[in-house]
ZATOR-71978 format. One record per atom (N, C-alpha, C): residue number from 1; residue in one letter; atom name; x, y, z. Coordinates in Angstrom, 2 decimals, always signed. Layout:
+-----+----+----+---------+---------+---------+
:   i : aa : at :      xx :      yy :      zz :
+-----+----+----+---------+---------+---------+
: NUM :  a : CA :       X :       Y :       Z :
...
+-----+----+----+---------+---------+---------+
***
This chain:
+-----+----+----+---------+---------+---------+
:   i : aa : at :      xx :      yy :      zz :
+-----+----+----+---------+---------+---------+
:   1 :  x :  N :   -9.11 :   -9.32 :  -13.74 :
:   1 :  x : CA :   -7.89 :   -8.61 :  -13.38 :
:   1 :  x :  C :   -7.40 :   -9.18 :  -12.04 :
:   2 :  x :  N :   -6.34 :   -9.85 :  -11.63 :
:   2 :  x : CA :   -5.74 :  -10.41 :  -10.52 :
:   2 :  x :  C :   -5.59 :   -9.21 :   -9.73 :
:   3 :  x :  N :   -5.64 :   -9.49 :   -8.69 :
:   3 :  x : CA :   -5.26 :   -8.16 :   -7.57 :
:   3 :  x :  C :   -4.69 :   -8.83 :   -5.95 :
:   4 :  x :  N :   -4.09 :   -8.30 :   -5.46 :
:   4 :  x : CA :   -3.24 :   -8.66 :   -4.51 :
:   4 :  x :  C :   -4.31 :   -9.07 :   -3.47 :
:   5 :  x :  N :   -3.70 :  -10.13 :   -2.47 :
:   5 :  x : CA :   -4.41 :  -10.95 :   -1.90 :
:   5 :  x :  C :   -4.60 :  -10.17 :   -0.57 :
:   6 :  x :  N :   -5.98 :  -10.24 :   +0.29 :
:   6 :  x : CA :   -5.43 :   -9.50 :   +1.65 :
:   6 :  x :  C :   -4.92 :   -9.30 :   +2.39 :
:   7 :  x :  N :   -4.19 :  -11.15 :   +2.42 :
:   7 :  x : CA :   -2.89 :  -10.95 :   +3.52 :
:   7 :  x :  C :   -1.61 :   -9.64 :   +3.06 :
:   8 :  x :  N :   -1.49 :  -10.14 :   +1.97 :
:   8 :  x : CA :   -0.45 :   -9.04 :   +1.59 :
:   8 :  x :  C :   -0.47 :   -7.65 :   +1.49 :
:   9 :  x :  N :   -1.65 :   -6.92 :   +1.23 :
:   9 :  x : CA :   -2.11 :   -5.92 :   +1.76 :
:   9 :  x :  C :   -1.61 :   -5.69 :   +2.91 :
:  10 :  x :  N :   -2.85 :   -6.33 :   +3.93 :
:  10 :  x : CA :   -2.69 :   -6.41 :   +5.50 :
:  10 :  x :  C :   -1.09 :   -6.02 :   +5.85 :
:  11 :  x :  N :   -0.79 :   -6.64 :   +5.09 :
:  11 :  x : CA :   +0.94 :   -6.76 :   +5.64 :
:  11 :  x :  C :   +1.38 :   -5.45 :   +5.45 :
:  12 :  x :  N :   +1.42 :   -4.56 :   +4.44 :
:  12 :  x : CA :   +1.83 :   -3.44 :   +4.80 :
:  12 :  x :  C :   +0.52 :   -2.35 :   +4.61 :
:  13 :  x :  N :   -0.31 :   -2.63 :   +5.55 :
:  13 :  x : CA :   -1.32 :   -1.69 :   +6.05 :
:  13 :  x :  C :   -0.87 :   -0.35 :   +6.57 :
:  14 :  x :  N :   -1.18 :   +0.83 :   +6.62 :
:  14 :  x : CA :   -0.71 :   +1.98 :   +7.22 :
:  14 :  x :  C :   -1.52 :   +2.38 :   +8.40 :
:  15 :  x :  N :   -2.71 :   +1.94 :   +8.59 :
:  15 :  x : CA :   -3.80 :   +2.59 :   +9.50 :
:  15 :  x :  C :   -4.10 :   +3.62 :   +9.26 :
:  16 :  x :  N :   -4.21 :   +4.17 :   +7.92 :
:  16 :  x : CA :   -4.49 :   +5.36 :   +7.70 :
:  16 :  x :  C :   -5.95 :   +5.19 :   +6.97 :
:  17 :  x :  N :   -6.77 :   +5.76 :   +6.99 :
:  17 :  x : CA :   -8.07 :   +6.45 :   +6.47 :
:  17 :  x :  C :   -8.38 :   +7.07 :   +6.02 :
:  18 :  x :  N :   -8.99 :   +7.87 :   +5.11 :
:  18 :  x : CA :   -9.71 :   +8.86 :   +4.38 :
:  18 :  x :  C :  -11.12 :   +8.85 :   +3.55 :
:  19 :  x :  N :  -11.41 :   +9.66 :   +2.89 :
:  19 :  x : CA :  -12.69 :   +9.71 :   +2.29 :
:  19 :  x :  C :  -11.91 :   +9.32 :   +0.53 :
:  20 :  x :  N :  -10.60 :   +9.72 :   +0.32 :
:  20 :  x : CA :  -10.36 :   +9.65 :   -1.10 :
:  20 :  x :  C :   -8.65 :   +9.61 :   -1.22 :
:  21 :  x :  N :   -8.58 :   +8.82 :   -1.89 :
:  21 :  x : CA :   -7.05 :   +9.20 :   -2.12 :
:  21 :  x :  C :   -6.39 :   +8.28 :   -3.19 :
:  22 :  x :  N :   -5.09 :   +8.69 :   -4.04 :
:  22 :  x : CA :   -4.31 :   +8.46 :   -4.96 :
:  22 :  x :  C :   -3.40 :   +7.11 :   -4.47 :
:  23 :  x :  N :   -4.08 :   +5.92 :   -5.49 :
:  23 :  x : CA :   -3.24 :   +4.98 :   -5.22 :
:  23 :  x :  C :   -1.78 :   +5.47 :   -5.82 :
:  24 :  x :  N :   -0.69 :   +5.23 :   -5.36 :
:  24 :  x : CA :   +0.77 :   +5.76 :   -6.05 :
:  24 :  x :  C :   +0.81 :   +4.73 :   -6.89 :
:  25 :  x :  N :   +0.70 :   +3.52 :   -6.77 :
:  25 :  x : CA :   +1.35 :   +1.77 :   -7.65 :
:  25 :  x :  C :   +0.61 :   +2.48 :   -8.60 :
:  26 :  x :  N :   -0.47 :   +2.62 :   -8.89 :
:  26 :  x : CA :   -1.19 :   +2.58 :  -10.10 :
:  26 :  x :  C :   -1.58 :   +3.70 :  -10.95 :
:  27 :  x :  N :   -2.43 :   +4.54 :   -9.85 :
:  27 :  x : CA :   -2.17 :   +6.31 :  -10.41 :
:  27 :  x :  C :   -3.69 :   +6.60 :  -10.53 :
:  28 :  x :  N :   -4.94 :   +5.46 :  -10.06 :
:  28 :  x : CA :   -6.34 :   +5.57 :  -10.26 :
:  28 :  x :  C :   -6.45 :   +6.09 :   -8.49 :
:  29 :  x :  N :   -7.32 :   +7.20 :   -8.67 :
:  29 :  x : CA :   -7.97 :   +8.38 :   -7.45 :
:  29 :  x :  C :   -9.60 :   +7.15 :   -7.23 :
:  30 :  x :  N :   -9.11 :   +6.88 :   -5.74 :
:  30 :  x : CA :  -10.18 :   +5.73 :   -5.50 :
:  30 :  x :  C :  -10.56 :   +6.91 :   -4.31 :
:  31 :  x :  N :  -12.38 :   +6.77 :   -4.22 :
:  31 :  x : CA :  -12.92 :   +7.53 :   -3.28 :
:  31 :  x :  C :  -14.34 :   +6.62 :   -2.80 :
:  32 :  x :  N :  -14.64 :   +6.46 :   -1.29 :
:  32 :  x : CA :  -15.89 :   +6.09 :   -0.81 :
:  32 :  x :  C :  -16.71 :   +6.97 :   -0.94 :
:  33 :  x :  N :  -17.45 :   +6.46 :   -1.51 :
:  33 :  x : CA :  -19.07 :   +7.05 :   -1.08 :
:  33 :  x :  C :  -20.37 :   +6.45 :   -0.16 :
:  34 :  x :  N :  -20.13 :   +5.55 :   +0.14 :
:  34 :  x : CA :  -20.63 :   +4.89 :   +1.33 :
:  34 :  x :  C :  -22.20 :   +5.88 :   +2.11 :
:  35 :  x :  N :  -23.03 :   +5.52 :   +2.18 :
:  35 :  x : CA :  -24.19 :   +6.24 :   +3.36 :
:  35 :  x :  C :  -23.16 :   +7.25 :   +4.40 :
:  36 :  x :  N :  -22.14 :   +6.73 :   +5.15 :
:  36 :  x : CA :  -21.51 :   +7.42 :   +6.41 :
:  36 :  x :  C :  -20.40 :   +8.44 :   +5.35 :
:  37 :  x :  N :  -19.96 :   +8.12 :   +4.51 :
:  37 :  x : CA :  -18.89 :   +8.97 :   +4.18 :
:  37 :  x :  C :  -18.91 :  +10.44 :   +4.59 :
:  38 :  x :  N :  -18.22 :  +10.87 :   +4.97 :
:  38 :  x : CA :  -18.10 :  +12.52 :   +5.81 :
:  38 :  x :  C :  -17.02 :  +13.29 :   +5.09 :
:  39 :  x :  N :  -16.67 :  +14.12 :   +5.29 :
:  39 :  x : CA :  -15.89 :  +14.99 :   +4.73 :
:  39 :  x :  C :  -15.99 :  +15.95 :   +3.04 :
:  40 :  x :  N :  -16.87 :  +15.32 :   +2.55 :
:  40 :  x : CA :  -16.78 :  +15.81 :   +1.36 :
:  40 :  x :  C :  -17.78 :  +17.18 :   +1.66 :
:  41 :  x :  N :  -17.36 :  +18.02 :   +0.75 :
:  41 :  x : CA :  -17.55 :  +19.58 :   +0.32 :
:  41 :  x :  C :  -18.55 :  +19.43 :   -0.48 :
:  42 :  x :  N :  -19.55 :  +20.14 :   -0.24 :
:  42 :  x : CA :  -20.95 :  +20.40 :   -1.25 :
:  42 :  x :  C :  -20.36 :  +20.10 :   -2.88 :
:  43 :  x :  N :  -20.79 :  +18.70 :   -3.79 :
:  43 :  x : CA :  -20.53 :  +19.24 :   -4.85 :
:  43 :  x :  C :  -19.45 :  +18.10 :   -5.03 :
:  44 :  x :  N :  -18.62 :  +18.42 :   -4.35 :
:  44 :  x : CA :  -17.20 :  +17.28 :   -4.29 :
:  44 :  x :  C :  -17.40 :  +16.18 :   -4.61 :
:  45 :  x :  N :  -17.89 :  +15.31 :   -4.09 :
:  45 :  x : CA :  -18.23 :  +13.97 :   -4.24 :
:  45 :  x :  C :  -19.17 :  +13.71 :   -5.62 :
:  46 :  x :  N :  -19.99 :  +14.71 :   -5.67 :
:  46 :  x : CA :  -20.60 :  +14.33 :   -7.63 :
:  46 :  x :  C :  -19.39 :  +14.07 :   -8.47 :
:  47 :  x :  N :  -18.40 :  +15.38 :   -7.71 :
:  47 :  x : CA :  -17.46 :  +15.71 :   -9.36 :
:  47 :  x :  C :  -16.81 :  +14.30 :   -9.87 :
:  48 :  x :  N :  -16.82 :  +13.85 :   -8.28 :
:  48 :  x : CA :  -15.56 :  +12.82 :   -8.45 :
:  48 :  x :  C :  -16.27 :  +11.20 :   -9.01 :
:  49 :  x :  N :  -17.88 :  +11.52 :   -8.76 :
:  49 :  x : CA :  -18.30 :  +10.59 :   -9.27 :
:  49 :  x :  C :  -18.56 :  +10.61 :  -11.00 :
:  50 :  x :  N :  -18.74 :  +11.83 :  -11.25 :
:  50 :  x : CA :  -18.49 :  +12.18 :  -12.96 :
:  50 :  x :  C :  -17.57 :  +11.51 :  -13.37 :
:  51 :  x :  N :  -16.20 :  +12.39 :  -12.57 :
:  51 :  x : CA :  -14.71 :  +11.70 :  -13.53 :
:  51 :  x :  C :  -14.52 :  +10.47 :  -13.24 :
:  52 :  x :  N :  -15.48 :   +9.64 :  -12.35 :
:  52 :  x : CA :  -15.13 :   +7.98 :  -12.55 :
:  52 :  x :  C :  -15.73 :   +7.42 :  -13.88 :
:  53 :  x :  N :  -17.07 :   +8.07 :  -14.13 :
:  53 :  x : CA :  -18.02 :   +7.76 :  -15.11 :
:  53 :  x :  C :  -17.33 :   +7.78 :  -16.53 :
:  54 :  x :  N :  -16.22 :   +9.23 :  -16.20 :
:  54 :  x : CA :  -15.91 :   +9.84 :  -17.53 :
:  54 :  x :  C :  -14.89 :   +9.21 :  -17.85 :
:  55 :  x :  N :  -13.85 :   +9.29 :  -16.82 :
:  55 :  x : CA :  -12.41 :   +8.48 :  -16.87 :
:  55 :  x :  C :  -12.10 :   +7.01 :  -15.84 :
:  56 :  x :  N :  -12.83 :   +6.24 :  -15.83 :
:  56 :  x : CA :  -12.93 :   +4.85 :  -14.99 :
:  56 :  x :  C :  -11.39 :   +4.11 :  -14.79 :
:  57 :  x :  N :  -10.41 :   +4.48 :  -16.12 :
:  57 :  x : CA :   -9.01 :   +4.16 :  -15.45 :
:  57 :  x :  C :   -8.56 :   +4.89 :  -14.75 :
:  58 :  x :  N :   -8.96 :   +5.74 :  -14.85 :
:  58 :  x : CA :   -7.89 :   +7.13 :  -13.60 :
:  58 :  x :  C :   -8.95 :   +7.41 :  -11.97 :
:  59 :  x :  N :  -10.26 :   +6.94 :  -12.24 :
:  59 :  x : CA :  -11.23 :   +7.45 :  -11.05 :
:  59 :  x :  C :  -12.20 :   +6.00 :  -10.78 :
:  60 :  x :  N :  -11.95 :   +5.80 :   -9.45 :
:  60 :  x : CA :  -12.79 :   +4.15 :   -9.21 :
:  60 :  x :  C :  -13.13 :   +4.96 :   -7.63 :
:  61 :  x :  N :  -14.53 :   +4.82 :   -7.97 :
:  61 :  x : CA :  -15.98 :   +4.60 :   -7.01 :
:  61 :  x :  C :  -15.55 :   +3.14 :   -6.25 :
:  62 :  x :  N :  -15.58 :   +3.43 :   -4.74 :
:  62 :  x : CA :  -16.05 :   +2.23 :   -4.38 :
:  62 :  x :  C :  -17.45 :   +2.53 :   -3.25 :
:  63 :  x :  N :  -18.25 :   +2.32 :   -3.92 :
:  63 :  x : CA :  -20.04 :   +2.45 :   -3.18 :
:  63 :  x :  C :  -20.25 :   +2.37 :   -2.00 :
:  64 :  x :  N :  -19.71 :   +1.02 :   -1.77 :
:  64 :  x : CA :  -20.30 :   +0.58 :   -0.35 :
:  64 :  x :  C :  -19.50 :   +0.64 :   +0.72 :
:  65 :  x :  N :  -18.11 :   +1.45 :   -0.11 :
:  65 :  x : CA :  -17.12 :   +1.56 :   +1.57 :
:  65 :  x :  C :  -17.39 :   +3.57 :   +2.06 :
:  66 :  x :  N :  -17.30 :   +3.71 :   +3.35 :
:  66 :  x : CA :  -17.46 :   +5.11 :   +3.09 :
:  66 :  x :  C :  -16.38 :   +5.86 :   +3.45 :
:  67 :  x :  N :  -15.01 :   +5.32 :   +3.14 :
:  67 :  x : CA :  -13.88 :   +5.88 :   +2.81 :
:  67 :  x :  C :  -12.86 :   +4.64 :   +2.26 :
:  68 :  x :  N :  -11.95 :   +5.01 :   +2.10 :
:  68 :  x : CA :  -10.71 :   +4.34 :   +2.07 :
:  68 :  x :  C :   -9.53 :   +3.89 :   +3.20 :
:  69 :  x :  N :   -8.77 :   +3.18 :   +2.87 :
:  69 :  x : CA :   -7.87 :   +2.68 :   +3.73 :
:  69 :  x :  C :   -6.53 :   +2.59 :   +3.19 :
:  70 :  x :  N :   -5.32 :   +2.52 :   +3.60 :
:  70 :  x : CA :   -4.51 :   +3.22 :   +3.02 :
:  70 :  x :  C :   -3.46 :   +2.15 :   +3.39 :
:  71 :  x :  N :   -2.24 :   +1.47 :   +2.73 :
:  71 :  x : CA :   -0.95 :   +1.20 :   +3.11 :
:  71 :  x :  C :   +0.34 :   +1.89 :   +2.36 :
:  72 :  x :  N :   +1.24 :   +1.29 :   +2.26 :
:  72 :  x : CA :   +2.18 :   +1.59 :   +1.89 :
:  72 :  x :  C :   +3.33 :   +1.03 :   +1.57 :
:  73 :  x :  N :   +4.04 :   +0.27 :   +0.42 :
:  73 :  x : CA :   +4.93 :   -0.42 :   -0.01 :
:  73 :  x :  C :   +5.75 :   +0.45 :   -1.21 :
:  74 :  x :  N :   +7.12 :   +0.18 :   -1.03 :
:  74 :  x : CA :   +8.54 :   +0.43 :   -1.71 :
:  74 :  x :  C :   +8.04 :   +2.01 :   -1.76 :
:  75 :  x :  N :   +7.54 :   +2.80 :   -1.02 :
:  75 :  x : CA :   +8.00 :   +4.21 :   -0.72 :
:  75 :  x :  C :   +6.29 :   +4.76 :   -1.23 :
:  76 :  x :  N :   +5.60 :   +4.08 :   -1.92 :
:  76 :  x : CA :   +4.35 :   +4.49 :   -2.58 :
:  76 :  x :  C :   +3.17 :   +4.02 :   -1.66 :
:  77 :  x :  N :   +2.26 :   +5.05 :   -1.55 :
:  77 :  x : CA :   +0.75 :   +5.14 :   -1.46 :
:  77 :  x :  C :   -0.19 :   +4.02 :   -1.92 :
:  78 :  x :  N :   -0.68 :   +3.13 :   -1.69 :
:  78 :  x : CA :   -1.64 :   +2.34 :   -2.26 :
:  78 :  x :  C :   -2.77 :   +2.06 :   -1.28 :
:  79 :  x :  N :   -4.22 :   +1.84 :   -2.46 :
:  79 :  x : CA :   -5.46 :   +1.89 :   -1.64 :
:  79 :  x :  C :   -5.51 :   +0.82 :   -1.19 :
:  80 :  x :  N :   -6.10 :   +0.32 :   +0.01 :
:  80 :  x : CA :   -6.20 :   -1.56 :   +0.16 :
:  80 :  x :  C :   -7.83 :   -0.90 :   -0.41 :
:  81 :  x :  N :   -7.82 :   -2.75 :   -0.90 :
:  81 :  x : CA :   -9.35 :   -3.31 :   -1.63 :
:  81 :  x :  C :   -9.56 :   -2.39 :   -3.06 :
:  82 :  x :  N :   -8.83 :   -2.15 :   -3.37 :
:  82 :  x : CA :   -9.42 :   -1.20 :   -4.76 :
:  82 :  x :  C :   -8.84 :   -2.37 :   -6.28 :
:  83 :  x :  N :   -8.40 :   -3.32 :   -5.70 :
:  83 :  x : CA :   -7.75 :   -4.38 :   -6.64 :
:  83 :  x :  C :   -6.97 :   -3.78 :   -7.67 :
:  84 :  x :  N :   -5.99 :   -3.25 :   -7.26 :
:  84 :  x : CA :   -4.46 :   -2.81 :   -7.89 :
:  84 :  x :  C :   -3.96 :   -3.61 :   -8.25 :
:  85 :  x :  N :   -3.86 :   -3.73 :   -9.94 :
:  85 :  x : CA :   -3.23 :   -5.29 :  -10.16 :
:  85 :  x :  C :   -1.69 :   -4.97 :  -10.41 :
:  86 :  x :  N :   -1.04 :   -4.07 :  -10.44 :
:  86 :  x : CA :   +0.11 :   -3.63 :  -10.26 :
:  86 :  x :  C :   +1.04 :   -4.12 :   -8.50 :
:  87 :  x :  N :   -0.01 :   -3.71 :   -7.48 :
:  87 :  x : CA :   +0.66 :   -4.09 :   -5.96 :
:  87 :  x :  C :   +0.44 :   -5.74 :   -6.51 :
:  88 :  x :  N :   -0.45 :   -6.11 :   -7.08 :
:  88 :  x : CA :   -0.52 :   -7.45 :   -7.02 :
:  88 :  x :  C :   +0.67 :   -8.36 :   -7.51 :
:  89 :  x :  N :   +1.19 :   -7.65 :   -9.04 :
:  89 :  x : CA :   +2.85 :   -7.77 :   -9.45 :
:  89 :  x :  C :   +4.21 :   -7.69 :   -8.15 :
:  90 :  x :  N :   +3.67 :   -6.96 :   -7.41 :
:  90 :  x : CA :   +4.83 :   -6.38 :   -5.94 :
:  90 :  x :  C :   +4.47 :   -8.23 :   -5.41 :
:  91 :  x :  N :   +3.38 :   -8.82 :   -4.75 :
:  91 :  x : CA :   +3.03 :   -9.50 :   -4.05 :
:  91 :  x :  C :   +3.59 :  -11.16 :   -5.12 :
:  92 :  x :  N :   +3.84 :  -11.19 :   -6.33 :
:  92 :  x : CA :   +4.39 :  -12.07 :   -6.96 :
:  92 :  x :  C :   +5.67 :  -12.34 :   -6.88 :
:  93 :  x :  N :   +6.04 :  -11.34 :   -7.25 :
:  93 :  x : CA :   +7.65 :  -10.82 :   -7.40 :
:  93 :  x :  C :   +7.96 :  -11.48 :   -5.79 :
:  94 :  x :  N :   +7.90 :  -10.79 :   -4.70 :
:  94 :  x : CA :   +7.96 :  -11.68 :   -3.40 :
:  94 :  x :  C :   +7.46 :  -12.67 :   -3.41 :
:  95 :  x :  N :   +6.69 :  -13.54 :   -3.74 :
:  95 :  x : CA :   +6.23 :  -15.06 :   -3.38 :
:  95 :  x :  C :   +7.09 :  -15.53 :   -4.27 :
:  96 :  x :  N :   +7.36 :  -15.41 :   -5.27 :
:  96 :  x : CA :   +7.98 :  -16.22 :   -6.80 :
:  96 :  x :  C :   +9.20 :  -16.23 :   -6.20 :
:  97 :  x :  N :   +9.81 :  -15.24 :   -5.56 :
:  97 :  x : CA :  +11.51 :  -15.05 :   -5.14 :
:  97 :  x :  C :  +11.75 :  -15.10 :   -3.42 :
:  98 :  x :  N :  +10.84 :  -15.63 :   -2.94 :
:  98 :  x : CA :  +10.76 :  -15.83 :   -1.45 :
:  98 :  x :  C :  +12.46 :  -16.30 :   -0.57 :
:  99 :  x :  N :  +12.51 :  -17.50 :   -1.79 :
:  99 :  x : CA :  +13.48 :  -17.96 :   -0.92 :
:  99 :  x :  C :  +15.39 :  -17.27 :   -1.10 :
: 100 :  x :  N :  +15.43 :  -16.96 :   -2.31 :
: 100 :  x : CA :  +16.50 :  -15.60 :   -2.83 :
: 100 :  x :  C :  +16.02 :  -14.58 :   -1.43 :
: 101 :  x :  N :  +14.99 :  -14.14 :   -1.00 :
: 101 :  x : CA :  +14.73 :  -13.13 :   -0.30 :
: 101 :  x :  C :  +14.68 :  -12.77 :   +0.78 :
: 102 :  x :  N :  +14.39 :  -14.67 :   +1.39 :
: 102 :  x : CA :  +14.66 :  -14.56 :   +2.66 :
: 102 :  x :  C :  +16.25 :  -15.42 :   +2.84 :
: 103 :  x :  N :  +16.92 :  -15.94 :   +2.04 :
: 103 :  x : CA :  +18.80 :  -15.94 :   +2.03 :
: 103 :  x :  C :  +19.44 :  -14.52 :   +2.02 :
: 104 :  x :  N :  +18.88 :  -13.66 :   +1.70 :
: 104 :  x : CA :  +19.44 :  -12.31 :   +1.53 :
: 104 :  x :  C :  +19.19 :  -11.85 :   +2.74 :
: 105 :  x :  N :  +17.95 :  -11.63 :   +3.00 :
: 105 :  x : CA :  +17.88 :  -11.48 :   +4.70 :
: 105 :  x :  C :  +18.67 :  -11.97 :   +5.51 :
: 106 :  x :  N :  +18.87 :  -13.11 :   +5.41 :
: 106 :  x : CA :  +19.44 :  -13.65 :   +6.66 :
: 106 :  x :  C :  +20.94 :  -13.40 :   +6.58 :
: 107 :  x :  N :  +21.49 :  -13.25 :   +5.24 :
: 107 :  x : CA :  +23.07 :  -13.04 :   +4.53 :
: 107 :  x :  C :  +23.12 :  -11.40 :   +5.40 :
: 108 :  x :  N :  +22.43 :  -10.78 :   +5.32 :
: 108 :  x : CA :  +22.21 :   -9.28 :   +5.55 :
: 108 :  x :  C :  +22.29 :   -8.98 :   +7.20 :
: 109 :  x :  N :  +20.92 :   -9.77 :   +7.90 :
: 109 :  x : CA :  +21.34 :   -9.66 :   +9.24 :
: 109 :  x :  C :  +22.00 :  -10.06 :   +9.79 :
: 110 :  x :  N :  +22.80 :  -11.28 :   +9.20 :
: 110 :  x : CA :  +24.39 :  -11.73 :   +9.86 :
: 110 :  x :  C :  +25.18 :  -10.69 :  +10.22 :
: 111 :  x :  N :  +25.76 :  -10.00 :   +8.51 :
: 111 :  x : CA :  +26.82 :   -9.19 :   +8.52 :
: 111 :  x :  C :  +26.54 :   -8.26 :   +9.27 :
: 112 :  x :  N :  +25.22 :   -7.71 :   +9.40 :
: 112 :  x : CA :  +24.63 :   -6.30 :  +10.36 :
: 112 :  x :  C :  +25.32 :   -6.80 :  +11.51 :
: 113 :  x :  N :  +24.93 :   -8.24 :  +12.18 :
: 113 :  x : CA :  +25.17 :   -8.33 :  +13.71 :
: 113 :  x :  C :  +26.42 :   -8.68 :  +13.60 :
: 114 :  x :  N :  +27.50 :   -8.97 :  +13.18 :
: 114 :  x : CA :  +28.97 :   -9.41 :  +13.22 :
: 114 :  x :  C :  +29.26 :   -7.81 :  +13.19 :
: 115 :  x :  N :  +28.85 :   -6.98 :  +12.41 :
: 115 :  x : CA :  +29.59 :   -5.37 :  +12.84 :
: 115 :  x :  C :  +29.03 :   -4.77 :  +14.08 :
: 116 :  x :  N :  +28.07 :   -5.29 :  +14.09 :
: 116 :  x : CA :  +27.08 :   -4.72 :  +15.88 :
: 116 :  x :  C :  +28.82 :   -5.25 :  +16.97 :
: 117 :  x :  N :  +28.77 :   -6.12 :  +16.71 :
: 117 :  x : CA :  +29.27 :   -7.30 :  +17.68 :
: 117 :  x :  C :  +30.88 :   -6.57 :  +17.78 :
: 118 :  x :  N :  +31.30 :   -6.39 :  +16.54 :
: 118 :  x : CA :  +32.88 :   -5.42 :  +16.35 :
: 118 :  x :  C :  +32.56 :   -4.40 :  +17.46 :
: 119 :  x :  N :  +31.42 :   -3.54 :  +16.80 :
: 119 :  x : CA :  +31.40 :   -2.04 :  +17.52 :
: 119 :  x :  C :  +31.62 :   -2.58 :  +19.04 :
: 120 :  x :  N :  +31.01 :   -3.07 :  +19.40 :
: 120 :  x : CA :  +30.46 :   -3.02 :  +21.05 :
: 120 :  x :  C :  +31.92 :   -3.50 :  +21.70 :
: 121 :  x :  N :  +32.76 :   -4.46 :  +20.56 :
: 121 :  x : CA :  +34.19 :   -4.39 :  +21.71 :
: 121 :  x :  C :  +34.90 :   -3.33 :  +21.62 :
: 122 :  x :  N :  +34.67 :   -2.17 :  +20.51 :
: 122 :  x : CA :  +35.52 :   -1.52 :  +20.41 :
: 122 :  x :  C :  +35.07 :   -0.48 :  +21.28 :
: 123 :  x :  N :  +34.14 :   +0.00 :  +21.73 :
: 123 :  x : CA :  +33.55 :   +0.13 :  +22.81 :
: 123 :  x :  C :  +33.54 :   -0.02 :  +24.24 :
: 124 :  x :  N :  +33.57 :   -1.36 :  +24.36 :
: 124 :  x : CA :  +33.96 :   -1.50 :  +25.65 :
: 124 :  x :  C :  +35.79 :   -0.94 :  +26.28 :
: 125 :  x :  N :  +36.50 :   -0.38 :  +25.20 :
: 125 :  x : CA :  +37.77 :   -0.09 :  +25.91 :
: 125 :  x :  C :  +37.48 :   +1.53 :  +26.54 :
: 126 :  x :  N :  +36.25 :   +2.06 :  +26.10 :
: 126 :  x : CA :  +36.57 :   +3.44 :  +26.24 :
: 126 :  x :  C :  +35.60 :   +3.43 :  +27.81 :
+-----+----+----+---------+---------+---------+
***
């Protein structure tokens, strides 16, 4: 299964942390169990290791981390390292169309700064 590379991750990293949480791209509940993992509730952490056992597309164990790490691309939640081959489609789609993407950019921050540039004389009369 291809999964998005770390730089691209990295790139939209959130600095966020937890013991468990809902990738949005994909919709699989990734949780550490790690030696240090903290937070879990008597009980909690079996259940969630059941429903990986039971349902492995919707629930992914990762063992040796003892939480998760968290970014965030086009408005959605995603785990870094849980190999989301869906963010990995996001990370194509941009490399494959890089250069459409960064002409649009630059088409984009032109016109932004040519109206910056309007405002500020219209501005300066007041």
């Amino acid at each position: 299964m291809p999964k998005a590379s770390e730089s691209f991750e990295d790139a939209f990293r959130a600095g966020i942390g937890t013991t468990d949480a809902k990738c949005e791209v994909c919709g699989v509940h990734v949780f550490g169990s790690g030696d240090n993992s903290l937070g879990w509730e008597p009980g909690e952490l079996e259940a969630l290791q059941k429903k990986a056992l039971e349902q492995p597309d919707k629930y992914q164990e990762l063992a040796m981390s003892d939480g998760v790490s968290l970014g965030e691309i086009n408005g959605l939640q995603f785990v870094i390292d849980h190999g989301c081959e869906k963010l990995h489609r996001y990370e194509q789609f941009i490399w494959g169309d890089r250069k459409k993407i960064v002409e649009y950019i630059k088409k984009r921050t032109a016109a932004r700064k040519e109206k910056q540039q309007r405002d500020d004389e219209l501005l300066k009369g007041l």
